[in-house]
C-alpha positions, 0 to 999 in steps of 0.5 A: 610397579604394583599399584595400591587398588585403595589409592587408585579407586580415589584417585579416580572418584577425585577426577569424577569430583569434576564431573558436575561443575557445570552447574556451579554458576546455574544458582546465580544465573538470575542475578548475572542477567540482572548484573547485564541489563543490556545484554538478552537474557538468552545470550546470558543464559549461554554461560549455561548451556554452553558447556552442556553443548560442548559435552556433546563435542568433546568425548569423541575428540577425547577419544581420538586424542588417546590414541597419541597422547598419554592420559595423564598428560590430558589429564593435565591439561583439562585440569588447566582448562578447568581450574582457568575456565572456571575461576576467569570470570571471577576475575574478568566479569565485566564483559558477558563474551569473555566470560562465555569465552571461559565457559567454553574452557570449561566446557571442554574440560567438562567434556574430557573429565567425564567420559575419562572417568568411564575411560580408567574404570576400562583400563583399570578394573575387570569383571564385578570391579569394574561394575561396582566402580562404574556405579561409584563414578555415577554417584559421585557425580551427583555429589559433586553437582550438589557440592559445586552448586551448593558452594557456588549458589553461596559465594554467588549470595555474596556477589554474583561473579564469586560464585566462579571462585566454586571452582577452587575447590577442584585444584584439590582433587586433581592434584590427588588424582595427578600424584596417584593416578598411574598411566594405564599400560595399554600396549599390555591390554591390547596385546593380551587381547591378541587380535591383528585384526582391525576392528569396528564399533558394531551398529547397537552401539549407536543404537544404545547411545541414541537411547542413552541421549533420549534418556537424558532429553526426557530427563531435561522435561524435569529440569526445564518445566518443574520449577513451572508446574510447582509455581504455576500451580501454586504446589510449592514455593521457590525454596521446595523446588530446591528440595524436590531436585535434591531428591532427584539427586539423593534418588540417583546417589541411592542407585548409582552407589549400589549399582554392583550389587544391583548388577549381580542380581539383574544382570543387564535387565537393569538397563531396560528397567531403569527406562521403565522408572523413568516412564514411571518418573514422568507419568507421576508428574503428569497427574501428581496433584500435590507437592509431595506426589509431584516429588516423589515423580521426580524422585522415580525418575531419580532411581532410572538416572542412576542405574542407565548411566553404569548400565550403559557404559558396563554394556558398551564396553563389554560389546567391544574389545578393549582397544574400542574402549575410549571410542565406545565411550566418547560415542555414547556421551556424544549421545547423552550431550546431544539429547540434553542440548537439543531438547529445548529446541525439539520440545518447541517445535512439537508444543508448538505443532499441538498448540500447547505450553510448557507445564504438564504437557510435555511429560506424557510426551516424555512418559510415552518417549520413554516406554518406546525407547525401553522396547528399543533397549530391551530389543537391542540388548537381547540382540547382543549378549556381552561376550568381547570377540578378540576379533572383529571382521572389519 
């Protein structure tokens, strides 16, 4: 059956529509605390956090899970999770542990839908196709973060549990991506690869996905201490912090959907640079003095979000023969869940060892970090040119 490579593009950017619902209910977080007075804030805080935690466990077991199932029929059931994970606490929101219990749900939908996303654009789509898809992904992630928190911090203005009802809108586009999307033929693809030899994921794929987690655990110093530094130094008010992390939305948008073209011109030398834009990002922040130049950091660091995440699903799967596709992928999400989770606790123990706040501080941390890990990317990429053997030595 010839498959109309318009209707399959979209339907593929319907299932990355999911990609940042996570963050739906984030604008209602402080009136959910209020709503359970009894219950610790940091129990509360959880409807957040766990599904960022369940990012990290989920992708590889996806992984494992294609090697039995079709993908549209796990396609069908994440849908099922999201759409019940999402809206349940709309309906049952008296108790803080059934709506974790839905968040869960979520998360491990969330968890599906992602590295998916990556998944089809593999089995779809070859050489400048597929890069140019691989950047589309990107930038429709952003959008969908803002689309799922921008209706969900409205409904939530109404009354704090609408904001789960956000997640109606989801229903839309996977049935769009459930009629249009066709099963992959992956028996075909592996037997035009023509290898009867059992392979193995080569150690720089976990050395890339280990930067990759890095990448998104100094991003997490933006997400957890901006809102500090504007308020504390009395560089903005509550309604410009909303307008600096939408700059490091549109920043991300801007380089994700021109990702192909950047490709061309760059080759992987864009995955080094996008860590050189986010030590660039953080080192603004750190001496920006003013609103405006504390922004434009914030911004910086925009532009290295929305290339590394292309750049480093393009070079991974371009390392590994295509029956490694879907575990290459899960393993580098794995990386970039455990990176955001884990930075709270990380940059605790170490503010605490050096006897500082949160603030400034932690972004020359994160300045320094990140130059470190583009020499490591750079290294490790010199080290392994693309070019997929159609045989690998187990």
């Amino acid at each position: 059956m010839k498959i109309n490579r318009t209707l399959l593009k979209v339907a593929i950017l319907a299932v990355a529509m999911q990609n940042g619902g996570m963050g739906a209910i984030t604008p209602a977080l402080g009136a959910i605390i209020a709503a359970f007075p009894t219950v610790a804030p940091s129990l509360v805080m959880m409807v957040a956090t766990i599904p960022a935690l369940l990012l990290a466990i989920i992708p590889p077991i996806y992984a494992k899970a294609t090697e039995f199932m079709r993908k549209k029929s796990i396609l069908y059931s994440a849908a099922i999770l999201f759409l019940v994970g999402g809206v349940g606490p709309a309906f049952f929101h008296t108790n803080i542990y059934v709506i974790l219990g839905f968040r869960v749900l979520l998360g491990i939908a969330n968890g599906i839908v992602i590295p998916m996303t990556t998944d089809l654009c593999v089995d779809f789509f070859e050489d400048q196709e597929r890069n140019d898809m691989m950047g589309y992904v990107s930038s429709i992630t952003g959008v969908s973060g803002v689309v799922f928190q921008m209706l969900g911090g409205y409904l939530a203005g109404l009354n704090w549990y609408y904001g789960f009802y956000a997640y109606l809108i989801s229903a839309v586009f996977f049935l769009f991506a459930i009629i249009y999307l066709p099963e992959s033929d992956k028996k075909e693809k592996l037997a035009s690869e023509g290898s009867n030899v059992k392979a193995k994921v080569p150690g720089s794929i976990y050395v890339i996905s280990a930067a990759f987690g890095f990448f998104f655990l100094f991003m997490y110093i933006i997400i957890t201490n901006a809102a500090i530094v504007i308020m504390g130094e009395k560089l903005g008010t509550t309604a410009e912090i909303g307008l600096a992390f939408s700059c490091l939305t549109l920043a991300s948008f801007i380089t994700s959907a021109a990702f192909g073209q950047l490709f061309k011109r760059l080759k992987y030398s864009i995955l080094p640079i996008s860590y050189i834009f986010g030590a660039l990002g953080l080192y603004l922040c750190y001496i920006g003095t003013t609103f405006w130049t504390f922004t434009l950091g914030i911004a910086v660091f925009g532009l290295g979000l929305g290339a590394v995440v292309p750049a480093v699903m393009t070079k991974i799967t371009g390392l590994v023969p295509y029956e490694l596709g879907t575990k290459v992928i899960g393993i580098a999400f794995l990386g970039m869940g455990l990176g955001g989770f884990i930075q709270p606790m990380l940059f605790a123990v170490i503010l605490d060892m050096v006897h500082q706040g949160l603030g400034r501080f932690p972004f020359i941390i994160g300045t320094i970090g990140m130059l470190v890990f583009t020499v490591v990317i750079f290294l490790v990429d010199r080290a392994t040119p693309v070019i997929p053997p159609t045989t690998i030595q187990a």
